[in-house]
MARGUTI-161718 format. One record per atom (N, C-alpha, C, O): atom name; residue in one letter; residue number from 1; x, y, z. Coordinates in nm, 3 decimals. Layout:
ATOM    a   r     k        xx        yy        zz
ATOM   CA   A   NUM         X         Y         Z
...
***
This chain:
ATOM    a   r     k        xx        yy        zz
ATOM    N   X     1    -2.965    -1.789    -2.035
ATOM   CA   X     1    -2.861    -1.755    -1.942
ATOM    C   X     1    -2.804    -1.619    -1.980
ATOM    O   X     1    -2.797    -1.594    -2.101
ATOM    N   X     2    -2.772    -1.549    -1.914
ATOM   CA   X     2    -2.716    -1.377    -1.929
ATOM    C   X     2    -2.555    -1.392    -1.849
ATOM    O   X     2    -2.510    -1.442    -1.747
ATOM    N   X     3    -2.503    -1.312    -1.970
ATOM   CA   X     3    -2.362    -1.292    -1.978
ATOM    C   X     3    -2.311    -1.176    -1.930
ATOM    O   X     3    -2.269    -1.129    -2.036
ATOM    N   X     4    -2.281    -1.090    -1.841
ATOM   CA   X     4    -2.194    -0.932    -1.808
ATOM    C   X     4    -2.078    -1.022    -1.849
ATOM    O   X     4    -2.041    -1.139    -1.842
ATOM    N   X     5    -2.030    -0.867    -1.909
ATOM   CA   X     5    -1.957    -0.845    -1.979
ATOM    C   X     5    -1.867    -0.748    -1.804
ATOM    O   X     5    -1.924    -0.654    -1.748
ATOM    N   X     6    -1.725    -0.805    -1.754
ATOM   CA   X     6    -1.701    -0.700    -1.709
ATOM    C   X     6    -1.670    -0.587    -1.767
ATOM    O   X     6    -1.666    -0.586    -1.890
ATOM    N   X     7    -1.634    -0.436    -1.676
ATOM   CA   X     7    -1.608    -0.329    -1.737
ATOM    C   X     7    -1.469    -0.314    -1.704
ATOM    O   X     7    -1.423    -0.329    -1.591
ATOM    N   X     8    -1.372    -0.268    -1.856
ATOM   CA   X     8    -1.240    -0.263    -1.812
ATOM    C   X     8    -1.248    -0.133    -1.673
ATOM    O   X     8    -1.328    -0.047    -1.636
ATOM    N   X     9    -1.102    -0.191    -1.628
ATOM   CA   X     9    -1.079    -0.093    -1.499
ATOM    C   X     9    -0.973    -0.032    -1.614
ATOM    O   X     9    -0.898    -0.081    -1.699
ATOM    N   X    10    -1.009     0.102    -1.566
ATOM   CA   X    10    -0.888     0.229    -1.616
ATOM    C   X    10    -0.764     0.204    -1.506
ATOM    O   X    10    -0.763     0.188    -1.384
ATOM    N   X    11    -0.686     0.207    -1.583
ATOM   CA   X    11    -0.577     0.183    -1.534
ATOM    C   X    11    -0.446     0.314    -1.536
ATOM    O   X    11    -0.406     0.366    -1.640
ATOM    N   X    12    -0.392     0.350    -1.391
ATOM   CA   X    12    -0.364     0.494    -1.383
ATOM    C   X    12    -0.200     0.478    -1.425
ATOM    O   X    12    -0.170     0.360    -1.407
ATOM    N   X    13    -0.090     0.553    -1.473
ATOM   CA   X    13     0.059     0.556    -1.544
ATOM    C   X    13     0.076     0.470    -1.415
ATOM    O   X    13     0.097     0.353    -1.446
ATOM    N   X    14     0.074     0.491    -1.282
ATOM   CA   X    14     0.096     0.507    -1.100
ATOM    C   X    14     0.114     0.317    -1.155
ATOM    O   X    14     0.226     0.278    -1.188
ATOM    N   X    15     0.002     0.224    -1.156
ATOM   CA   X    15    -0.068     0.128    -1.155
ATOM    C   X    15     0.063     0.042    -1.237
ATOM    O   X    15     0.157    -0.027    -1.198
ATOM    N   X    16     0.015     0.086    -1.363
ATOM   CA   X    16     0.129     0.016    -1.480
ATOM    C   X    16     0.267     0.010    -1.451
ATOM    O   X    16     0.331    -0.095    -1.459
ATOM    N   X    17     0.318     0.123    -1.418
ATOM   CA   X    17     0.461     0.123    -1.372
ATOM    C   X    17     0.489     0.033    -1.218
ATOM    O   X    17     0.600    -0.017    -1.197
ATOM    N   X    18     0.388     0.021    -1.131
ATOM   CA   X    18     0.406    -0.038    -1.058
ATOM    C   X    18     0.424    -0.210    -1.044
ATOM    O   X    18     0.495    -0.286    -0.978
ATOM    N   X    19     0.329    -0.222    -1.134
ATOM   CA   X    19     0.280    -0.392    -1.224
ATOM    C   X    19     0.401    -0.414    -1.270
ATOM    O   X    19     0.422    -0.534    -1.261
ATOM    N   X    20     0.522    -0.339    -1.331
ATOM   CA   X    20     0.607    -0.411    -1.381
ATOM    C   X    20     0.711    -0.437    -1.322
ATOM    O   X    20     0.803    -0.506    -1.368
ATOM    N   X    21     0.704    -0.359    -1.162
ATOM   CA   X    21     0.831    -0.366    -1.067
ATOM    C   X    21     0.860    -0.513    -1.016
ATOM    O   X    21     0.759    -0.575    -0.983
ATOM    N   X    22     0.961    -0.568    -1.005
ATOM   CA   X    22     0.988    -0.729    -0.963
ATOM    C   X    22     0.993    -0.740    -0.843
ATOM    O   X    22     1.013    -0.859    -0.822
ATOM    N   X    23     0.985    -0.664    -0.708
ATOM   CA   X    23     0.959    -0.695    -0.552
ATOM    C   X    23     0.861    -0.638    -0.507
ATOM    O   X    23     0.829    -0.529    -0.552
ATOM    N   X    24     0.783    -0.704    -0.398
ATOM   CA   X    24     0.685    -0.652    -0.330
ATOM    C   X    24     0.704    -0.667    -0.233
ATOM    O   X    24     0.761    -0.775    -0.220
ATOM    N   X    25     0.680    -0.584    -0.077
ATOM   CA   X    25     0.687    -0.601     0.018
ATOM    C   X    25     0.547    -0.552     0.082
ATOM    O   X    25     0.505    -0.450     0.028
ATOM    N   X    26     0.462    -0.605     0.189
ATOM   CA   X    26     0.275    -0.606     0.223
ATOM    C   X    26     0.316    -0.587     0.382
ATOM    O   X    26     0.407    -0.647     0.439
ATOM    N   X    27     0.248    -0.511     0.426
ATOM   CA   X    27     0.291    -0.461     0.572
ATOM    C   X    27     0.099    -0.389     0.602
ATOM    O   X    27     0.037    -0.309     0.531
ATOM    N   X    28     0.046    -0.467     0.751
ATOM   CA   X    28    -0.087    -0.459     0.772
ATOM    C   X    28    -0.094    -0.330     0.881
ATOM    O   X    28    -0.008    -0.286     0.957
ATOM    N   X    29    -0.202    -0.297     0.860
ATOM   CA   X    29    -0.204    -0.154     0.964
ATOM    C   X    29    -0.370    -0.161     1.046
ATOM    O   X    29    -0.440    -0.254     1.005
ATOM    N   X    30    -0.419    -0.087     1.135
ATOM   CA   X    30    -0.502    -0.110     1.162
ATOM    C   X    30    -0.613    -0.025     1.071
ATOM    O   X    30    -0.602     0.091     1.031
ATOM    N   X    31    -0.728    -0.120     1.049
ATOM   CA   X    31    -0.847    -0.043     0.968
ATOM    C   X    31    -0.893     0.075     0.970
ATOM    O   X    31    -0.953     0.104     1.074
ATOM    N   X    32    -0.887     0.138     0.908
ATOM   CA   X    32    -0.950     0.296     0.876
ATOM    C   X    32    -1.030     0.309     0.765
ATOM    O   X    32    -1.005     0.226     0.678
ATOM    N   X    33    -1.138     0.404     0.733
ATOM   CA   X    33    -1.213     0.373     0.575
ATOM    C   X    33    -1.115     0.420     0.520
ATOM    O   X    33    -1.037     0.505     0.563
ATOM    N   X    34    -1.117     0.340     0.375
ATOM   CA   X    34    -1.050     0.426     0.253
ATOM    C   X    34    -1.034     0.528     0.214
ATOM    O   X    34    -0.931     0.565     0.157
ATOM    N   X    35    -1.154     0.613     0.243
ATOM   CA   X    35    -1.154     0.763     0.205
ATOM    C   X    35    -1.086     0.813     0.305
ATOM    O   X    35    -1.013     0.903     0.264
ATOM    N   X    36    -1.079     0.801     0.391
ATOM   CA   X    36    -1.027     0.894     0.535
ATOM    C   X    36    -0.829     0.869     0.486
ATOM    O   X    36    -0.745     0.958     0.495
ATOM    N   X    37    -0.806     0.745     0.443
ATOM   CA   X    37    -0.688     0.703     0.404
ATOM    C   X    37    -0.642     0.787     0.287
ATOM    O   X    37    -0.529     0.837     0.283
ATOM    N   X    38    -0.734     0.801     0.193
ATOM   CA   X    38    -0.678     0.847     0.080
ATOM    C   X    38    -0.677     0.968     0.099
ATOM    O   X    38    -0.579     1.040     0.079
ATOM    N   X    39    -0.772     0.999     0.135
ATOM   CA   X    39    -0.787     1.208     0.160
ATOM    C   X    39    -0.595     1.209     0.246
ATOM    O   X    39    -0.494     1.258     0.195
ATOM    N   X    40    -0.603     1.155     0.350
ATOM   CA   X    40    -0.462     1.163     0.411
ATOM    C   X    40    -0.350     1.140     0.335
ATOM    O   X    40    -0.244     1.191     0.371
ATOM    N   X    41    -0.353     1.083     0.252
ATOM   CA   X    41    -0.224     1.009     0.177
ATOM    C   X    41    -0.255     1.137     0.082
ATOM    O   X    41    -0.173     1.215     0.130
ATOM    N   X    42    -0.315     1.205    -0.016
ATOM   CA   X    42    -0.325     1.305    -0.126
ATOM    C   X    42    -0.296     1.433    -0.008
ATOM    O   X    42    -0.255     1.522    -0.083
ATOM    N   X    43    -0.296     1.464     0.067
ATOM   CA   X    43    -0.198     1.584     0.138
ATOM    C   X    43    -0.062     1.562     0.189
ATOM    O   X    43     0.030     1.644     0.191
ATOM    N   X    44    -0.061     1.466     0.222
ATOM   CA   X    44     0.072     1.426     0.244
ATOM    C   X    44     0.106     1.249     0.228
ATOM    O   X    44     0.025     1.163     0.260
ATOM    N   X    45     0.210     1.227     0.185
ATOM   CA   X    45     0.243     1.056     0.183
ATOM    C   X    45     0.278     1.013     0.269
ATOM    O   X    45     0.260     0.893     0.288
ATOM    N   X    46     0.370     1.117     0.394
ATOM   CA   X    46     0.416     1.095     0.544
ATOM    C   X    46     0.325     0.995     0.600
ATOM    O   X    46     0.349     0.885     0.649
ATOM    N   X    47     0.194     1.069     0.580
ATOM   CA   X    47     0.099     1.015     0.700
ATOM    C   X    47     0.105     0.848     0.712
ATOM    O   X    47     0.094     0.776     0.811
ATOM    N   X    48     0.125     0.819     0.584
ATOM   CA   X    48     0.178     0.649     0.596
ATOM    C   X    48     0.246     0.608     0.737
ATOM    O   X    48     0.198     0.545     0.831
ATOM    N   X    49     0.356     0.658     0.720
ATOM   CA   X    49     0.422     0.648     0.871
ATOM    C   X    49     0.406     0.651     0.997
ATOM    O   X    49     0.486     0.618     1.085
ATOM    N   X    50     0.241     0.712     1.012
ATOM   CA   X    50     0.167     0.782     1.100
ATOM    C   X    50     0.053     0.647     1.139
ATOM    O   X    50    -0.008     0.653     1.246
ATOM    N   X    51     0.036     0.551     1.062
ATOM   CA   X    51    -0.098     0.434     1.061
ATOM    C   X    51    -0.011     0.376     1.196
ATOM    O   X    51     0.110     0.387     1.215
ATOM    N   X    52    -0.114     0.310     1.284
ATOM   CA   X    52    -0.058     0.173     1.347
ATOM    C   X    52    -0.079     0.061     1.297
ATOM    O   X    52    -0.180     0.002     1.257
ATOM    N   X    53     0.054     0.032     1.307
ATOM   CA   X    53     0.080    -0.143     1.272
ATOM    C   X    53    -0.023    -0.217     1.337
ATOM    O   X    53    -0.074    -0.188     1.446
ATOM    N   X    54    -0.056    -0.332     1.252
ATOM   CA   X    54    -0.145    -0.453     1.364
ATOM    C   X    54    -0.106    -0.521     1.401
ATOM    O   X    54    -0.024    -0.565     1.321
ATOM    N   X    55    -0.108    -0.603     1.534
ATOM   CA   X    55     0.012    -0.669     1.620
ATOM    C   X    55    -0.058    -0.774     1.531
ATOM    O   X    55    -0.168    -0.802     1.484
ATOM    N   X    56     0.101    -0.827     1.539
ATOM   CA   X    56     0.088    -0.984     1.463
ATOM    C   X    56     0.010    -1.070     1.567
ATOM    O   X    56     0.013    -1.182     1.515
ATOM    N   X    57    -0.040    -1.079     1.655
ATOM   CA   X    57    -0.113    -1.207     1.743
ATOM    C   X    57    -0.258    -1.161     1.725
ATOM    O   X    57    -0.355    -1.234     1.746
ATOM    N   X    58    -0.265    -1.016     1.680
ATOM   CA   X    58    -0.427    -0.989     1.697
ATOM    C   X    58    -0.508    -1.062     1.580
ATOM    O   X    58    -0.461    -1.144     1.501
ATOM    N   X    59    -0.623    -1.022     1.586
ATOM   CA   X    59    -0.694    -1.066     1.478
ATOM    C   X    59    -0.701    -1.014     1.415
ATOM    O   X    59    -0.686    -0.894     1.438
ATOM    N   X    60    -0.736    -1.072     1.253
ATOM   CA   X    60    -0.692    -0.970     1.168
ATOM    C   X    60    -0.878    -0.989     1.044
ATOM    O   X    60    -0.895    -1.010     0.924
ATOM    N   X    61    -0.967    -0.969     1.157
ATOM   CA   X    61    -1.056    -0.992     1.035
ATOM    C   X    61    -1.094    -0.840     0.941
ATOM    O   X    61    -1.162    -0.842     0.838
ATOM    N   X    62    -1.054    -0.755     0.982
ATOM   CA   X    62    -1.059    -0.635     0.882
ATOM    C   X    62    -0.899    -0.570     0.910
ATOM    O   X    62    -0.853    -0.574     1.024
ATOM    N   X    63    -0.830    -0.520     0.813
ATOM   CA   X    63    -0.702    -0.373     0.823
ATOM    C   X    63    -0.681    -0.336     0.669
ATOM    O   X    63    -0.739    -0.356     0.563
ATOM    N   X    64    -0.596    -0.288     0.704
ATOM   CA   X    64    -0.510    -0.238     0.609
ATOM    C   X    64    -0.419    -0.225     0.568
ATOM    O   X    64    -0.351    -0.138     0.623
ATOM    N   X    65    -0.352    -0.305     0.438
ATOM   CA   X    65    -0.282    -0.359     0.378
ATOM    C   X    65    -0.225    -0.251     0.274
ATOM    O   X    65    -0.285    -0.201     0.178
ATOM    N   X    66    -0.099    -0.229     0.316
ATOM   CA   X    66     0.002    -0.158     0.228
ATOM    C   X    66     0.123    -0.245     0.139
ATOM    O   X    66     0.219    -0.311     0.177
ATOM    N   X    67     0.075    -0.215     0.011
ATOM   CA   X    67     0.171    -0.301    -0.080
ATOM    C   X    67     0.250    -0.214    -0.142
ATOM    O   X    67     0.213    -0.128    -0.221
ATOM    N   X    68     0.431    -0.250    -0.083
ATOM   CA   X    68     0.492    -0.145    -0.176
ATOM    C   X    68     0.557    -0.244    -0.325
ATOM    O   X    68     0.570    -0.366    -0.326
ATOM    N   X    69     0.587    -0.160    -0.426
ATOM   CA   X    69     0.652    -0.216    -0.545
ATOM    C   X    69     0.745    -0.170    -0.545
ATOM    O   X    69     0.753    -0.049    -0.527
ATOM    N   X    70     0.850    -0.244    -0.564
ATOM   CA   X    70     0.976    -0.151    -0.574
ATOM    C   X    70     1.095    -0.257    -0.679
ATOM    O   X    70     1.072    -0.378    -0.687
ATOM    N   X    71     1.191    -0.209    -0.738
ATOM   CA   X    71     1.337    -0.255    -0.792
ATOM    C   X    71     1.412    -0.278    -0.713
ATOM    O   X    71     1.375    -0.261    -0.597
ATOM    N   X    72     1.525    -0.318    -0.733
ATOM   CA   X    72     1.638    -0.399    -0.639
ATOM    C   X    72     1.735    -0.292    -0.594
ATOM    O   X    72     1.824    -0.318    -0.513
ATOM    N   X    73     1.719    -0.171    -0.648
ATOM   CA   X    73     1.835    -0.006    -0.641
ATOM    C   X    73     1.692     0.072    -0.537
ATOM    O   X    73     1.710     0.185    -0.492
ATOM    N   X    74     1.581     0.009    -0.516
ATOM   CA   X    74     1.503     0.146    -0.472
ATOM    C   X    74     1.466     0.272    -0.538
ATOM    O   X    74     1.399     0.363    -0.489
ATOM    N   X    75     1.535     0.263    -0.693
ATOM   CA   X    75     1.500     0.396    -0.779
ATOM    C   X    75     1.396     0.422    -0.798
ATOM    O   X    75     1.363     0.541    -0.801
ATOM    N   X    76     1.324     0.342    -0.815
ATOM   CA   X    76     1.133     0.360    -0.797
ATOM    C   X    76     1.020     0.220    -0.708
ATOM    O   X    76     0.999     0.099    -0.703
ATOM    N   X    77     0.991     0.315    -0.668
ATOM   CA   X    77     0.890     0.281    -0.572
ATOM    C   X    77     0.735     0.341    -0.551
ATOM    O   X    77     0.709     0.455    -0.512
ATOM    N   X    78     0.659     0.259    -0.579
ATOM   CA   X    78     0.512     0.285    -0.522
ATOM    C   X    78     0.472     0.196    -0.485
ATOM    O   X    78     0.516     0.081    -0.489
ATOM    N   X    79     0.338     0.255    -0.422
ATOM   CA   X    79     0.255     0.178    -0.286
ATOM    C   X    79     0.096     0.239    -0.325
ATOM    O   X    79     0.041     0.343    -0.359
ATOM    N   X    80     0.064     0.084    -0.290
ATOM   CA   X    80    -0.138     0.070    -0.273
ATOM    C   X    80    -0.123     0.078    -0.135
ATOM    O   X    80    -0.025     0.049    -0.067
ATOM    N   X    81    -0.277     0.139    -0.085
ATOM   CA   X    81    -0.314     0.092     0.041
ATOM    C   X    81    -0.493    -0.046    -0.014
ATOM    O   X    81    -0.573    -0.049    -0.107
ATOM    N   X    82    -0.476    -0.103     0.075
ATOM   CA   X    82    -0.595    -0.163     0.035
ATOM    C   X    82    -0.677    -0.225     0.146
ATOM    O   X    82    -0.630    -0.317     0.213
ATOM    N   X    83    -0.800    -0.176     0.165
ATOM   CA   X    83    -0.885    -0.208     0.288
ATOM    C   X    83    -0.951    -0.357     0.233
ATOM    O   X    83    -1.021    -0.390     0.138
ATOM    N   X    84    -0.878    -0.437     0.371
ATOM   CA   X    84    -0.952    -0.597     0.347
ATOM    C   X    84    -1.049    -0.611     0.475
ATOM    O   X    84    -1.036    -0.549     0.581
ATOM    N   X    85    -1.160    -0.717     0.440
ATOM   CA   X    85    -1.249    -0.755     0.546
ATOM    C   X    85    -1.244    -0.912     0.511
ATOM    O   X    85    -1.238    -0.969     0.402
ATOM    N   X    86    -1.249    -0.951     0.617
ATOM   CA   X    86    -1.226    -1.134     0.604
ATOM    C   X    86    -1.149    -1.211     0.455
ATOM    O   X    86    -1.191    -1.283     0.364
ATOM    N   X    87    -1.009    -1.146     0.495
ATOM   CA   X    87    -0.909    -1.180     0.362
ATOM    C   X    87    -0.958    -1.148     0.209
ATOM    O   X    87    -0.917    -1.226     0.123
ATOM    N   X    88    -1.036    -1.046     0.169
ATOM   CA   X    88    -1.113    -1.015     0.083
ATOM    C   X    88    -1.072    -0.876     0.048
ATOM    O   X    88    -1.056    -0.799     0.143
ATOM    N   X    89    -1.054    -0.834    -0.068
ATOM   CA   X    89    -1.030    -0.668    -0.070
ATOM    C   X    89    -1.162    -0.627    -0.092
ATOM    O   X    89    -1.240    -0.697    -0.156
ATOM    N   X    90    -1.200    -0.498    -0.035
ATOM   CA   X    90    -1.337    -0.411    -0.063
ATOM    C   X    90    -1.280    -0.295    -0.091
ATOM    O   X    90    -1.377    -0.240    -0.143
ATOM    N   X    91    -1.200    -0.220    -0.094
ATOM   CA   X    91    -1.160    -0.079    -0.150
ATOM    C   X    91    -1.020    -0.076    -0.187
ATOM    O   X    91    -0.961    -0.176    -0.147
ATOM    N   X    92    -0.941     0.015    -0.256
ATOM   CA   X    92    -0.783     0.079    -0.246
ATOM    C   X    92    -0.796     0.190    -0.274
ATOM    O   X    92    -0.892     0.244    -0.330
ATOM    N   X    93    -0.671     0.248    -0.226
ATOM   CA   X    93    -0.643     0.384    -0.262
ATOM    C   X    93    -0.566     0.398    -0.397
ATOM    O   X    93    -0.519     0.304    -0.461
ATOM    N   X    94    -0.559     0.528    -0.430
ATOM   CA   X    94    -0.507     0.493    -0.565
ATOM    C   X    94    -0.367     0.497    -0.568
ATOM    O   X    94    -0.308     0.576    -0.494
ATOM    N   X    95    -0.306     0.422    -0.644
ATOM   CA   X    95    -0.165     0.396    -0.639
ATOM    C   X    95    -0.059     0.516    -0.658
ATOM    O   X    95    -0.069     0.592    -0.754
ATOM    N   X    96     0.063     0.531    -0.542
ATOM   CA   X    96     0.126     0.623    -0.506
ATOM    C   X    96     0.286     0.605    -0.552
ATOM    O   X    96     0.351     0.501    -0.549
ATOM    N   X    97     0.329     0.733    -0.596
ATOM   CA   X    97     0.507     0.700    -0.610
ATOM    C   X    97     0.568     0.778    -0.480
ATOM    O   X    97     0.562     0.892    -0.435
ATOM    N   X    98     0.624     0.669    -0.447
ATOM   CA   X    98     0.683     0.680    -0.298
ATOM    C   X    98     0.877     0.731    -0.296
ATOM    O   X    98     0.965     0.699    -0.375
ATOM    N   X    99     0.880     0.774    -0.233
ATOM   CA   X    99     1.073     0.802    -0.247
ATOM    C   X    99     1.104     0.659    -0.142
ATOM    O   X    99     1.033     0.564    -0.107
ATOM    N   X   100     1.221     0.692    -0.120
ATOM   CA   X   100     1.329     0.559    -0.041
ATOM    C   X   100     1.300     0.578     0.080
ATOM    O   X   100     1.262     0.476     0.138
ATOM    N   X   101     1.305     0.705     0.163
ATOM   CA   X   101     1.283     0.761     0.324
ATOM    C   X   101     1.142     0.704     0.349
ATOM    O   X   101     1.109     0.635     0.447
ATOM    N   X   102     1.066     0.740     0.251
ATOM   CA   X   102     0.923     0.682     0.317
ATOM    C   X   102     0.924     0.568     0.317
ATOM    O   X   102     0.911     0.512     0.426
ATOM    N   X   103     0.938     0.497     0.207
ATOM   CA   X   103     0.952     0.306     0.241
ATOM    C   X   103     1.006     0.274     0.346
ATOM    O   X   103     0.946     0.233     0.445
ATOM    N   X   104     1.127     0.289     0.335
ATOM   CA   X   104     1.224     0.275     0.508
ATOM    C   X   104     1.142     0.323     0.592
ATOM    O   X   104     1.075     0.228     0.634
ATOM    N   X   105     1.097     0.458     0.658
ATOM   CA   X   105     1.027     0.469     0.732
ATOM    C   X   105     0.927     0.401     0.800
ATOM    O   X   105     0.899     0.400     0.920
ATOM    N   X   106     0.866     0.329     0.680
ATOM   CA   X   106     0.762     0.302     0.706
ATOM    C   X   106     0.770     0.117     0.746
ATOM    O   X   106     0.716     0.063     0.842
ATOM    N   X   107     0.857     0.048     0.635
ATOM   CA   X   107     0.890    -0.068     0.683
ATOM    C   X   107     0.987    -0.048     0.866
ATOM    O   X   107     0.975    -0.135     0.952
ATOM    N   X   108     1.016    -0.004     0.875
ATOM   CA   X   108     1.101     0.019     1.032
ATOM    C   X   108     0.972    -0.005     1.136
ATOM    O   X   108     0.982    -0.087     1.227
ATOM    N   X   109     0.867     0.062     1.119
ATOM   CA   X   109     0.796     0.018     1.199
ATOM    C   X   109     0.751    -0.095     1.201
ATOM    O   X   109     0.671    -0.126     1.290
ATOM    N   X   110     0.789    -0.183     1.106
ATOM   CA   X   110     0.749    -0.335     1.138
ATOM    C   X   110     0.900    -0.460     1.185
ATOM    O   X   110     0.895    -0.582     1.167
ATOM    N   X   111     1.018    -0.385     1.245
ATOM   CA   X   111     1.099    -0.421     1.295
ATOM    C   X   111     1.202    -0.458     1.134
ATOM    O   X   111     1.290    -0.544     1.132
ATOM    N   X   112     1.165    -0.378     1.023
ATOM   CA   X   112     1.271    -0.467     0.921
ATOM    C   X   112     1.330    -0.271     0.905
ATOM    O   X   112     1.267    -0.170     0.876
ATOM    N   X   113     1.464    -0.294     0.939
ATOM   CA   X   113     1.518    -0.137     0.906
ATOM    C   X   113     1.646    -0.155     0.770
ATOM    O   X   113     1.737    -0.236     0.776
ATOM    N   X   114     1.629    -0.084     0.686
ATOM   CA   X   114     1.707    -0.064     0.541
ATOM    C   X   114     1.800     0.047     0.603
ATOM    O   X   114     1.772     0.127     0.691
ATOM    N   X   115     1.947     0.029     0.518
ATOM   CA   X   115     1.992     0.156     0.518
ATOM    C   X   115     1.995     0.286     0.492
ATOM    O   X   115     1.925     0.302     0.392
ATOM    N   X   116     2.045     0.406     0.536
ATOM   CA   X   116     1.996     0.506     0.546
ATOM    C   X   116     2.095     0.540     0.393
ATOM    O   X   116     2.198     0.477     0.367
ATOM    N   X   117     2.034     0.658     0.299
ATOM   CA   X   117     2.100     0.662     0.201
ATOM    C   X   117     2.148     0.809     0.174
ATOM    O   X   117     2.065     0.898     0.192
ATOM    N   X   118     2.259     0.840     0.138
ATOM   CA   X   118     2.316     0.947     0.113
ATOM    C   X   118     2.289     1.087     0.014
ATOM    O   X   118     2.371     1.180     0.015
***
């Protein structure tokens, strides 16, 4: 019988700091490849704001799944994107530090709006 051995995943500062945040909030968008996602997200993080949501009645056998991490003050925040096909992950982007405007922003389009901050 033969044993693999998996290979550790490198793990980025982005990743770790995010792993230790205590809330998550997962908001689905419609499918795009990963690369086309990530190339967009590494020029700008806006473009987040820019995905369409997937209507909650559609089907959802492939999208894209944005997971933000965040603290209970919003002082730090990052976000995965992660391309699923039949409830399964097959790719992510690499993990992002997000400010407060973009989270809000971006949760608003799924009808949940945070306050605006000074």
């Amino acid at each position: 019988m033969l044993f693999f051995k998996k290979k550790p995943l490198i793990s980025s500062p982005e990743k770790k700091a995010a792993e230790k945040l205590p809330k998550t909030k997962k908001v689905q968008f419609l499918p795009q490849k990963i690369e086309e996602i990530t190339g967009l997200l590494d020029s700008d993080l806006y473009e987040l704001t820019k995905l369409t949501p997937v209507n909650y009645y559609a089907s959802k056998e492939t999208y894209l799944q944005c997971t933000f991490f965040y603290n209970e003050d919003y002082s730090e925040i990052y976000f995965v994107v992660e391309y699923y096909d039949n409830d399964r992950p097959k790719g992510e982007t690499p993990y992002y530090k997000a400010d407060y405007e973009l989270f809000r922003k971006t949760v608003a389009r799924f009808g949940q709006h945070l306050p605006k901050r000074d």
